[in-house]
N, C-alpha and C positions, 0 to 999 in steps of 0.2 A: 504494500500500500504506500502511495508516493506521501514526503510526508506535506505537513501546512505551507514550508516555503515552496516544495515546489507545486504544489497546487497553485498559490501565491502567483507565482509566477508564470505561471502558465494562464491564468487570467491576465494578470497585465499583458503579456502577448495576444492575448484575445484582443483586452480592449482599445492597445496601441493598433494592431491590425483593424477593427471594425473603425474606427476615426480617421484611418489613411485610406477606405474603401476595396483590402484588399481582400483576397476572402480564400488567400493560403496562409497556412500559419503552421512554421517551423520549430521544432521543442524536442529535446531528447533524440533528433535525430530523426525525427519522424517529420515528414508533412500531411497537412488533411488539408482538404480542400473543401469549403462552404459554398453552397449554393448560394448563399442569400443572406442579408442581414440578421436575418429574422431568423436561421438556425444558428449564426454567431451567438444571438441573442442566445439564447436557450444554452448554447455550450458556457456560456460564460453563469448565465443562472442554476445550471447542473454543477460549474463549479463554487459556486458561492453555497449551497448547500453539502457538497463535500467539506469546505473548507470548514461551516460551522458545525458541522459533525464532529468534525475532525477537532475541533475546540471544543466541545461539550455543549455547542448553542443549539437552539432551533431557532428556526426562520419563520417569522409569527407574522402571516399574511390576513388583513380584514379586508371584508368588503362589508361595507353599510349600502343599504339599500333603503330611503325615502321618497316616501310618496302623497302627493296630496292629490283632494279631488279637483284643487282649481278655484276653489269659492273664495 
């Protein structure tokens, strides 16, 4: 199991590569190549839940939902 820094690190290559638009990203000698931002997205939110595992955190996500009838 890789440990926190290089998780660490391997998001910041994420998020360095997703803000220069490039959507191959090189790490441990491997490349992957992304389709689309949008599964950058998800690889970099797959590792932010690794990482807070890996701390002993959990990722405590709400949605509120509010509704009126309008009057």
């Amino acid at each position: 199991m890789p440990t926190t820094a290089e998780l660490r690190a391997r998001r910041e290559t994420l998020a360095v590569q997703r803000s220069s638009g490039v959507a191959r990203v090189s790490y441990d000698g491997k490349t992957v190549d992304y389709r689309s931002v949008v599964e950058i997205d998800r690889a970099i939110e797959a590792l932010d839940r690794e990482i807070a595992t890996a701390e002993g955190r959990r990722i405590v996500r709400q949605v509120r939902a509010t509704t009126t009838k309008g009057l």
